[in-house]
Every structure is written in structure tokens, then in C-alpha cells.
C-alpha positions as CSV (number, residue, x, y, z in Angstrom):
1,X,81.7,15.2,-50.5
2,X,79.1,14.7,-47.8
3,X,76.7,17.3,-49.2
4,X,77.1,15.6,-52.7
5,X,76.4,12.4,-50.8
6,X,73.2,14.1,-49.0
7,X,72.0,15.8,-52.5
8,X,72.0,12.1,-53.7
9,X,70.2,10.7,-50.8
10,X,67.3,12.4,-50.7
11,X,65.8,11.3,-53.9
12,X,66.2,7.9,-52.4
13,X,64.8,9.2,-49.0
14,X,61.7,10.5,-50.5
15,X,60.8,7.6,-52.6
16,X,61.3,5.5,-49.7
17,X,58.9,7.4,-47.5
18,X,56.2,7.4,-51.0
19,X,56.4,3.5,-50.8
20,X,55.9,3.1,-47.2
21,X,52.9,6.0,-47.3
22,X,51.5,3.9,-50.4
23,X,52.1,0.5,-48.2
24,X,50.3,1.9,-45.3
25,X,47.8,3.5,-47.3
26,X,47.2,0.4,-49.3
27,X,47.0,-1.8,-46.3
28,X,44.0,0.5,-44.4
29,X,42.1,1.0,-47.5
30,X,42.4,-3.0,-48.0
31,X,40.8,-3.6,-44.4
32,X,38.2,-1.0,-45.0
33,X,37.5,-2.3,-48.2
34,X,37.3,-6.0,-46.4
35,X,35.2,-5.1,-43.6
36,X,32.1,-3.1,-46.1
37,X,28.8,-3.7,-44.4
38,X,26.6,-6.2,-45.9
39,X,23.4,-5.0,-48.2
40,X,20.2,-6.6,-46.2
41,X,19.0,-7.9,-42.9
42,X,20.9,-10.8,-43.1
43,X,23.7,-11.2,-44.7
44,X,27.1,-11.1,-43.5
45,X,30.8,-12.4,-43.9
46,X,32.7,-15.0,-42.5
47,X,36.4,-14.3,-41.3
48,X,38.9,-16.1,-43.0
49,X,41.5,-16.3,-40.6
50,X,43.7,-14.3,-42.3
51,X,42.1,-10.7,-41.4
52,X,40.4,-10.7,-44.4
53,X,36.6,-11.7,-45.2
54,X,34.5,-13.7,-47.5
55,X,32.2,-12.4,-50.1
56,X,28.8,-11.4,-48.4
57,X,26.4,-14.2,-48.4
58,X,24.7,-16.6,-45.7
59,X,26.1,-16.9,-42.2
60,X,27.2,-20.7,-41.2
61,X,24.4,-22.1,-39.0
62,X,24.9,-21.3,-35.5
63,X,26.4,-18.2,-36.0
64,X,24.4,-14.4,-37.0
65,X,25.6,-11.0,-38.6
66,X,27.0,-8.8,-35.8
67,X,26.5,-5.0,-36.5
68,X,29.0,-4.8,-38.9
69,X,27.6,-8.1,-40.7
70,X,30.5,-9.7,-39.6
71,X,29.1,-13.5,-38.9
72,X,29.8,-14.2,-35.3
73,X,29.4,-17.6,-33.7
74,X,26.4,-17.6,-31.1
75,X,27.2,-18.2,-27.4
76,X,23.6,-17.2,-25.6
77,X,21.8,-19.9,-23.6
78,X,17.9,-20.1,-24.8
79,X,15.7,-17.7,-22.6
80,X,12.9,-18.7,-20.6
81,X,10.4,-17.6,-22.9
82,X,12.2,-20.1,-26.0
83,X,12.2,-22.8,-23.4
84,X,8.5,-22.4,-22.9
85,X,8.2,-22.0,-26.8
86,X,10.0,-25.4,-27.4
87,X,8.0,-27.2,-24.5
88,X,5.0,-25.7,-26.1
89,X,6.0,-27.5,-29.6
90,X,6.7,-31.1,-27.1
91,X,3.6,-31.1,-25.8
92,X,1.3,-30.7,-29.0
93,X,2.6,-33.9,-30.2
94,X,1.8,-35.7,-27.2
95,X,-1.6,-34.2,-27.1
96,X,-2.6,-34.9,-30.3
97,X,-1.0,-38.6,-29.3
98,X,-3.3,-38.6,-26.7
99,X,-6.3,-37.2,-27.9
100,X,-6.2,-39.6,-30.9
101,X,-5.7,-42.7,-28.8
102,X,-8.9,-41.6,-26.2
103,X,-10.9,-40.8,-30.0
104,X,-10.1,-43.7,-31.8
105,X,-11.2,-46.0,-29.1
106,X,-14.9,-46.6,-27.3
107,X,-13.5,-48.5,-24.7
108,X,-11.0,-46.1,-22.8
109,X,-10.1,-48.0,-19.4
110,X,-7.6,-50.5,-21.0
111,X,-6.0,-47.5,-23.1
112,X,-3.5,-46.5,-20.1
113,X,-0.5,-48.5,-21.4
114,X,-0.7,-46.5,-25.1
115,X,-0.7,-43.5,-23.3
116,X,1.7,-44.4,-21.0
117,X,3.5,-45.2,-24.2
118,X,3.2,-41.7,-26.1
119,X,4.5,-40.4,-23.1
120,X,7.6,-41.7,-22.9
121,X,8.6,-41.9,-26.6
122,X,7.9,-38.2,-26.6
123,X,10.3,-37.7,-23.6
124,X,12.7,-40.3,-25.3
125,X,12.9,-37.8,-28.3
126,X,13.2,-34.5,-26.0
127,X,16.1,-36.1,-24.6
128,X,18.0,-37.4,-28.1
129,X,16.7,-34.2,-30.0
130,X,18.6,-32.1,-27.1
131,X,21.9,-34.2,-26.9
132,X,21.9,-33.8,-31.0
133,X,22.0,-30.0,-30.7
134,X,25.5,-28.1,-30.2
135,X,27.2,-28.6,-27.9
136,X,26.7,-32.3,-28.6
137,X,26.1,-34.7,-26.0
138,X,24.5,-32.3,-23.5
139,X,21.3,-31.3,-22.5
140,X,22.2,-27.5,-22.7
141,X,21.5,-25.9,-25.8
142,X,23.5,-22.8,-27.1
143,X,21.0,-20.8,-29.1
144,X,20.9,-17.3,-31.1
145,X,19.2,-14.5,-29.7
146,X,15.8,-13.5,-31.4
147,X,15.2,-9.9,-32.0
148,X,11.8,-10.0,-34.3
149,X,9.8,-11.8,-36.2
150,X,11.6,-11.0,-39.6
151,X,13.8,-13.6,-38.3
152,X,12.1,-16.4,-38.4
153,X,11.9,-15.8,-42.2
154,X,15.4,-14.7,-43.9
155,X,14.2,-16.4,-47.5
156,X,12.1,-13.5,-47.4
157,X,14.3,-10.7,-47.3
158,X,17.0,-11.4,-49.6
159,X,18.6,-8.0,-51.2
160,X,19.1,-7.2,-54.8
161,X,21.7,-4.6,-55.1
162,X,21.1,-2.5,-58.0
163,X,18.3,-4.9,-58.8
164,X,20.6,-7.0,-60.8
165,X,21.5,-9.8,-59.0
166,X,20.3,-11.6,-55.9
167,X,22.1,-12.0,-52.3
168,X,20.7,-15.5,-51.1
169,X,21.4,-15.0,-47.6
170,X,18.9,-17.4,-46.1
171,X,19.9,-18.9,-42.6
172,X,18.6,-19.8,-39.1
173,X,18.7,-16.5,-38.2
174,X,16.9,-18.2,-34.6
175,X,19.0,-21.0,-34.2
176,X,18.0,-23.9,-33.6
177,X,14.5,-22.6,-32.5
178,X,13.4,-23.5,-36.0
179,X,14.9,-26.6,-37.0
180,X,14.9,-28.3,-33.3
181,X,10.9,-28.9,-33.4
182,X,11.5,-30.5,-36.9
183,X,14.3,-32.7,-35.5
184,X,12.0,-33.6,-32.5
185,X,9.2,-34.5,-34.4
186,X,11.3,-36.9,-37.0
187,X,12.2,-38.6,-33.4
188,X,9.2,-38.8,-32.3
189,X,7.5,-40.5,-35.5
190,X,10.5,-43.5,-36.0
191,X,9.9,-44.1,-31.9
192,X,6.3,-44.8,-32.7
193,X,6.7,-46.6,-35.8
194,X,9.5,-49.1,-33.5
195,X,7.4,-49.4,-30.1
196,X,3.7,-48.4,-30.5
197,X,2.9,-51.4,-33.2
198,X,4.5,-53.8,-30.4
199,X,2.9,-52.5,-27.3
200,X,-0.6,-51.8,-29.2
201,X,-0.6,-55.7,-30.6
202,X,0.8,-57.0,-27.3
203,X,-1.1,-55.3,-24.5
204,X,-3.9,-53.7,-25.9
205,X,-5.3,-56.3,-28.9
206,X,-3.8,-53.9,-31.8
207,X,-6.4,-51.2,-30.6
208,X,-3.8,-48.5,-31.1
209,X,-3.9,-48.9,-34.7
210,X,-5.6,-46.4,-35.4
211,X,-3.7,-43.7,-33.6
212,X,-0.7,-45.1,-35.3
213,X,-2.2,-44.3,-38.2
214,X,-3.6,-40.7,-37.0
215,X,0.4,-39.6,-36.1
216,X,1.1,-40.7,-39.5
217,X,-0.8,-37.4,-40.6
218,X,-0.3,-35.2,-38.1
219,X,3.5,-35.0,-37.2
220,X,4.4,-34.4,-40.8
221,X,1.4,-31.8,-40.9
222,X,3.3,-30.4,-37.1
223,X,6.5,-30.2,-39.5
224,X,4.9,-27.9,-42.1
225,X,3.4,-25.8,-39.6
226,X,6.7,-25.4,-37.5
227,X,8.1,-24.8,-41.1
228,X,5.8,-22.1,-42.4
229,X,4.0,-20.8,-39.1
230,X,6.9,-20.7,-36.8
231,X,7.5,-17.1,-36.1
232,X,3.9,-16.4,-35.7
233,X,3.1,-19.3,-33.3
234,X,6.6,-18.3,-31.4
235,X,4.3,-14.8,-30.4
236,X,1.1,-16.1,-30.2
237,X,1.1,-19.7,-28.7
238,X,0.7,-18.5,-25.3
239,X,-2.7,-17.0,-26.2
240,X,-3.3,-20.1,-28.5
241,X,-2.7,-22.5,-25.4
242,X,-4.9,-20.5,-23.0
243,X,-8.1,-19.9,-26.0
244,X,-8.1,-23.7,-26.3
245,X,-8.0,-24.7,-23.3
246,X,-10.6,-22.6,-22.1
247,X,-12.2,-23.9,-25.4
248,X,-12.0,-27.3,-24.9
249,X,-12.8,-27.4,-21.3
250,X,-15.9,-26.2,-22.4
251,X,-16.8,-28.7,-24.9
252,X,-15.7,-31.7,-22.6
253,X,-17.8,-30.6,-19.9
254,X,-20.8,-30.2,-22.5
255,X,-19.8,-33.9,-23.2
256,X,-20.8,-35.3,-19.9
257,X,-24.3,-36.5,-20.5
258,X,-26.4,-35.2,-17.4
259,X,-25.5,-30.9,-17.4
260,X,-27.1,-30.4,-14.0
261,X,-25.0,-28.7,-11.2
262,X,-24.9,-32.1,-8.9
263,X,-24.4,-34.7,-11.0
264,X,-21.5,-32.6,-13.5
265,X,-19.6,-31.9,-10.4
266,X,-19.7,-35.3,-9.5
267,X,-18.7,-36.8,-12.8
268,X,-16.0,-33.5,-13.2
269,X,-14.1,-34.4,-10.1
270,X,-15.2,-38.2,-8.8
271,X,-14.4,-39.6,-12.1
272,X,-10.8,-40.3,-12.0
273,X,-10.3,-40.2,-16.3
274,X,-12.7,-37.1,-16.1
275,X,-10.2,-35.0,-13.1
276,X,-7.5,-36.4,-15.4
277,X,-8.7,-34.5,-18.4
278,X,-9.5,-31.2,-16.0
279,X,-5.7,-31.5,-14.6
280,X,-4.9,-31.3,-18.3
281,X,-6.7,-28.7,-19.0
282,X,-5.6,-26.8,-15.8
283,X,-2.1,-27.6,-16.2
284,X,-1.8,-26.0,-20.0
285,X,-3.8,-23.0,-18.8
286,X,-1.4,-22.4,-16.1
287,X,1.5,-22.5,-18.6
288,X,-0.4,-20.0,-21.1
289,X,-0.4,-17.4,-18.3
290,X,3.4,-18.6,-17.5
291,X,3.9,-18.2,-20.5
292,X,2.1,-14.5,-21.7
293,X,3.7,-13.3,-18.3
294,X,7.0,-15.0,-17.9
295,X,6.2,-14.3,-14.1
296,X,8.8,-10.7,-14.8
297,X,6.7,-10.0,-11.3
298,X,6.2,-12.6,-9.4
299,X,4.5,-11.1,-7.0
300,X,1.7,-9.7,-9.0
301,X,1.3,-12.5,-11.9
302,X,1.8,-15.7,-9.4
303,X,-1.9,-14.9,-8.4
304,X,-2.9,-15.3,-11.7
305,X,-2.5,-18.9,-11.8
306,X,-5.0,-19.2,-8.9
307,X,-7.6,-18.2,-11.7
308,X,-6.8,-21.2,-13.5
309,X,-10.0,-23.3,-12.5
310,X,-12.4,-20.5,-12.9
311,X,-13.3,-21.6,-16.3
312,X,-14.6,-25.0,-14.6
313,X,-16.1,-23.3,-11.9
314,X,-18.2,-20.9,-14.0
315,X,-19.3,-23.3,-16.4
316,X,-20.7,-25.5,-13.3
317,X,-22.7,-22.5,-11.8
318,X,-24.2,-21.7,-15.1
319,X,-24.7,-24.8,-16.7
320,X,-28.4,-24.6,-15.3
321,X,-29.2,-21.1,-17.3
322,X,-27.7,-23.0,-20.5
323,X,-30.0,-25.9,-20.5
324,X,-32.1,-26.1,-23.5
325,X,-35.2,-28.0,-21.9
326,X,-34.9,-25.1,-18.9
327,X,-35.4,-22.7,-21.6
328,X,-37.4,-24.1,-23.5
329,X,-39.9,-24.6,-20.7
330,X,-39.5,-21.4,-18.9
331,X,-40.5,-19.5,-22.3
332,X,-43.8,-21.9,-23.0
């Protein structure tokens, strides 16, 4: 009776163990199938929750494909180097405030309050631009880390599997490096539209009018170039900053009227606007070579900022072998 009972059994048995091998079998091949890499730079899938994943595709903002394209929330802090990026960005919109008020006016004592002004609206929209930016109501940013420049632009490297159909997987890859200028400069354009009209007509008999209308053009042309040129001018702008300055310093010293070595050091560093402008100039220098060096050493790039007036300097004690009426007598 038993062994009739066993003979029967084992059909069972063995089917039993088939389903369970075809169960187990089924279930890995179902989490392999779920967790298929990505085609592309860029795209990756979300986790459902339920230990599956989504079709491949963009990543949620904030978050960026791990190694197995598996999208995966950022948690990094911004480094140095993307702090001194994103100060960078601040401060050409308060230069260009700045430059624009000093140009568009001929009489520049009175001009203090509008710059005074374009100072603190640009701080004002710092501060809201970073409290807007996860985690919400704080100062400190969490940010995704960049790796190369490709990231900076995902629209461009989109797969086609097969070449049949298109994966749009364009994200901020460089969260929020790209969109946080854009935010800061939308700031910074409605706080001018609601103070500098009042201040310019109350303190300074609407002769920051024209400025007004000079940040009109420039901040939205600031958003394009964020927009289109911001991986490039994340790797270049410390060279940028220190070319210009050296640049600029050059053709503000030209501007002083009398280029002799007595009278430019006197108007360079007596003339409290004129040392203002030189500060400036210093100051933005300094933070190019901050900036190219990220002081890794600080023992052997700290010295470099002590180069930072040089330019000056050398321009003063040439400036008499670069006057055209020295020349122009010394050859007749």
C-alpha cells in the first residue's frame, strides 16, 4: 500500500519541484530583465517601489543615472570650484549693473546710491534664488556631481536604438548648476524693475534710466548665454575673469587723461572712484587665480595672489615707452 502510495506521489513531487524551478526561474529572469542597462549617456529608470522599473527615459530633476542607469536621487553638496562658478555668474550681473550706471552717466559723484542699489538687489536675489533651491528654505544647496562637459548638454546625446526611434532623455544632468543662474537672473530683473525706477526718480533725478533700460538687454542676453554657453564658460571663466581684467585695467588706465608716470599714479591711487575701480579689478583677478587653482596647495598658489597688482604696476613703469608724442619725437 505505501509503495503504491509512493509510485503515485512522485508524479506529483516532480511537477511540484518544475513549478517552483519555473517560479524561481521566472522571478530572476523578471529582475534581470527589469534592471537592463539604459542605451546612452543619459538615460535611466526610475524605481517604482515595487522592485520593478520604469521604461528608460529622463531621470526626475535632481536625481542622475547611477552605473546601472538606475536614477538615483542626488545628495552631494556643490564643490568649491561650482561655488566659485555660481559666484562667477552673480557677479556679471552686477558688473554689467555697474558698468552701465558709471557709462550712461557724465556726472558720476551723485551715482553712489544706484550702485549701492544694484548691489543689494543682486544680494537680495542670491539669497531668495538659494532658499528656492532643494532643500527649500535653506541656504545650502544639494547639487549633482559633474563629471564632463557632455553634461551640460544631454539634448545632445539622445540614443536611437536601431535607429528607429528616439530616447528623449534630456535632463539637468548638473543640477541645478544650469538652471540656478537662470533663476537668479529672473530675480534679479523683477527687483530692478520694483526698486531702481523709485530710487533713480527719487534720489538721483531719474538718471538711472538709462541703466534701467541697459539690464533690460543684457540679463535676458545673460539667460541665453547661461543657456547655450554654460558648460564652456563653467571651464573657461576662470581664464575669462583674469584676460579681462588684465584687459580692462589696461584700457581704464589709458583713460586717465595725463599717461605720465607722476601724475597716473596720482590719479590711480589718490582718486578715491579711480582706487575703487583698481580694487575691482584686483579683487576679480584674485578670484581668477582662486579660481584656475582652487588653492589644492596653498602653500605654493597663495603667493600667486600677491601678483595681482603687477598688471598696474607694469603698466605705470611703461607707460612712458608707450607715449605716442615720446615716439614720435624721439624718431624725428
Amino acid at each position: 500500500m505505501s509503495l503504491e502510495t509512493s509510485a503515485r506521489s512522485r508524479p506529483h513531487n516532480e511537477f511540484m519541484k518544475s513549478c517552483l524551478f519555473l517560479a524561481i526561474f521566472g522571478i530572476s529572469f523578471a529582475e534581470k530583465v527589469s534592471v537592463v542597462k539604459c542605451p546612452g549617456l543619459y538615460c535611466g529608470r526610475k524605481d517604482t517601489g515595487k522592485g520593478t522599473y520604469s521604461e528608460c527615459g529622463a531621470c526626475p530633476r535632481g536625481y542622475q543615472p547611477d552605473s546601472n542607469t538606475i536614477c538615483q536621487q542626488c545628495e552631494d553638496s556643490p564643490k568649491f570650484y561650482d561655488w566659485l562658478y555660481l559666484g562667477y555668474m552673480a557677479l556679471l550681473s552686477l558688473v554689467f549693473h555697474w558698468f552701465f550706471i558709471d557709462f550712461t552717466n557724465k556726472r558720476k559723484r551723485t551715482l553712489i546710491i544706484l550702485h549701492v542699489s544694484a548691489l543689494l538687489e543682486c544680494i537680495l536675489a542670491a539669497t531668495l534664488t538659494l532658499f528656492l533651491v532643494d532643500p527649500v528654505g535653506s541656504i545650502f544647496i544639494r547639487s549633482c556631481t559633474v563629471r564632463e562637459l557632455s553634461d551640460w548638454y544631454t539634448m545632445l546625446y539622445n540614443p536611437s536604438p536601431n535607429y528607429t526611434t528616439t530616447l528623449h532623455c534630456t535632463q539637468e544632468i548638473v543640477y541645478p548648476l544650469y538652471t540656478i543662474s537662470m533663476i537668479y537672473y529672473a530675480f534679479c530683473l523683477v527687483l530692478m524693475m520694483l526698486v531702481r525706477p523709485f530710487v533713480s526718480y527719487k534720489f538721483v533725478q531719474s538718471r538711472g534710466t538709462k541703466s534701467i533700460y541697459a539690464a533690460l538687454y543684457f540679463l535676458p542676453i545673460l539667460i541665453v548665454l547661461q543657456a547655450v554657453f554654460g558648460g564652456l564658460l563653467y571651464y573657461a571663466f576662470p581664464y575669462i575673469i583674469i584676460v579681462l581684467s588684465v584687459i580692462t585695467n589696461a584700457v581704464f588706465l589709458s583713460s586717465i587723461s595725463e599717461q605720465k608716470l607722476k601724475p597716473l599714479v596720482k590719479e590711480a591711487f589718490l582718486n578715491v572712484r579711480n582706487l575703487t575701480i583698481l580694487a575691482g579689478h584686483w579683487f576679480l583677478h584674485a578670484y581668477g587665480i582662486i579660481a584656475m587653482t582652487q588653492l589644492n596647495d596653498p602653500k605654493y598658489y597663495g603667493p600667486l595672489i600677491a601678483l595681482v597688482p603687477f598688471p598696474v604696476m607694469f603698466y605705470i613703469l611703461t607707460v612712458k615707452f608707450t607715449d605716442p608724442e615720446r615716439n614720435a619725437s624721439d624718431m624725428s
